[in-house]
N, C-alpha and C positions, 0 to 999 in steps of 0.2 A: 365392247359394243359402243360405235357409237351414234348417239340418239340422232335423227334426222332435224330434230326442231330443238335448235340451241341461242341464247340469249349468252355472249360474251364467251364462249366456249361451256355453258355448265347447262345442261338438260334443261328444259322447261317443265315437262311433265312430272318431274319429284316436288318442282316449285308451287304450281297449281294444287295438287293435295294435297298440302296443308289449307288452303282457303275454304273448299268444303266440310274438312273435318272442322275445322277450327267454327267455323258459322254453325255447324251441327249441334257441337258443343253447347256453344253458345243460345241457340234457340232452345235447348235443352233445358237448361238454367232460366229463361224468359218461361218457360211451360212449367217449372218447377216451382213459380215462385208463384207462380197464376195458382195453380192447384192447390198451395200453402196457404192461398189468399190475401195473396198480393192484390195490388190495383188492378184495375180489367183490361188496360192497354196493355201489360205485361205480357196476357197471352197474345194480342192482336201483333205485340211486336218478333214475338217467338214464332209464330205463323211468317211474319213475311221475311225472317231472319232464316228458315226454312227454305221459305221461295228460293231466297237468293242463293243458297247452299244448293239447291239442286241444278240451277244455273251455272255456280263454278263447277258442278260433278259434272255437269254434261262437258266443258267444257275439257280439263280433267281425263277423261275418260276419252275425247276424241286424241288429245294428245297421246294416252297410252295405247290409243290403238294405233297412230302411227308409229310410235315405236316399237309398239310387238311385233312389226316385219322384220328389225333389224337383232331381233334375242336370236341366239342361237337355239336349234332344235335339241335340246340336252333337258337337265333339271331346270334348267336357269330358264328354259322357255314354263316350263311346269307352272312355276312360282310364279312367275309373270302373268299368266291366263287367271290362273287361282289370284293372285292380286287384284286384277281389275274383275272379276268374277266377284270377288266378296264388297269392293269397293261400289259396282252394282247394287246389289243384295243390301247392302247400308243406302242407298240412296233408294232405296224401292220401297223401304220403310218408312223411309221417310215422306217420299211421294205419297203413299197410303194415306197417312194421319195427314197430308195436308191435302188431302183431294177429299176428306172426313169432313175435316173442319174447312173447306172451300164455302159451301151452303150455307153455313152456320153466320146469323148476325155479330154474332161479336167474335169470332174465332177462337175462341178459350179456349183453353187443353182442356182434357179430361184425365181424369185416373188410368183409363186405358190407353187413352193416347200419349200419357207423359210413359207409362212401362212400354209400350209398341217404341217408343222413342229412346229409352234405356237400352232394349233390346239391338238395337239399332247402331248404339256406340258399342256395345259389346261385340260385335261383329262386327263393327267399324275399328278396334283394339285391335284385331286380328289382320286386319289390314295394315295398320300399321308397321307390324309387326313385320308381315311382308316384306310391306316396301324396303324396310328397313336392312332386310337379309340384303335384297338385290341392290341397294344404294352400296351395302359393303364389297359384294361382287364384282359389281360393276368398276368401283373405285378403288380393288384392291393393287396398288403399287403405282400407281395413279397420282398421289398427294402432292402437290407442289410446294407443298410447304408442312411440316411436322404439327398435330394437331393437341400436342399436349402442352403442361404448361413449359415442357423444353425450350418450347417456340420463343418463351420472353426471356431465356438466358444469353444467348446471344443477337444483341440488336447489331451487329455488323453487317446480320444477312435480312436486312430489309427488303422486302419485299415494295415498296411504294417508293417509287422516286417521285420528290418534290423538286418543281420546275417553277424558277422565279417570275411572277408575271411579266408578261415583253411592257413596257410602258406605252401609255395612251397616244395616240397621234395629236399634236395641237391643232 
């Protein structure tokens, strides 16, 4: 397969999912630290660390809907619908506890909304997990280069040519 929206030959859309998990996470840990009784911006920053995670999932999620035209109709389309299906479902959680605390003055987490938020990365695990299947799929016999540490036994087959700068014009 391959992907319609590509950046130097390599998919765009596996790139973009890690920036919503990864902020997910993170806002997680900002809500966790609020609820422990942390300082009070902690949770205000966990709320807009939030925001911004659902902005790269929208973002995210339009890229894997263009490339779900190009899956084949087999397994590999299955895992791919279930992929951005759960990858949803983790952002709709999230959505929830931040349209909760939208109203709220000081935005802090609560006990319910740091486990709604838990709940959230566990099903966001399984996404991963997904993606992970169909990055191997997709890539299998693919590699341009050997991904173990065989790779640093022989430096003859470098991959990077280095090209001496042209010198400055006077």
């Amino acid at each position: 397969m391959q992907s319609r929206l590509r950046v130097q030959g390599h998919p765009i859309q596996p790139m973009l999912v890690t920036f919503p998990f990864g902020l997910f996470v993170s806002a997680t840990v900002f809500d966790l630290a609020d609820v422990l009784g942390g300082p009070a911006f902690l949770g205000e920053v966990g709320y807009w660390t939030s925001v911004a995670a659902l902005v790269a999932a929208a973002l995210a999620g339009v890229a894997g809907m263009i490339d779900l035209w190009d899956v084949p109709v087999d397994r590999t389309r299955r895992t791919a619908i279930t992929f951005n299906l759960v990858n949803v479902a983790m952002a709709a959680l999230f959505l929830v506890a931040c349209l909760v605390r939208a109203d709220a003055p000081q935005r802090g987490a609560s006990v319910v909304l740091l486990l709604t938020e838990l709940v959230a990365l566990g099903v966001g695990a399984v996404g991963v997990s997904l993606g992970a299947r169909l990055v191997r799929r997709f890539d299998a016999g693919r590699r341009a280069e050997p991904t173990t540490f065989d790779a640093f036994a022989d430096a003859s087959d470098a991959t990077v040519d280095l090209a001496r700068p042209r010198p400055a014009r006077p």
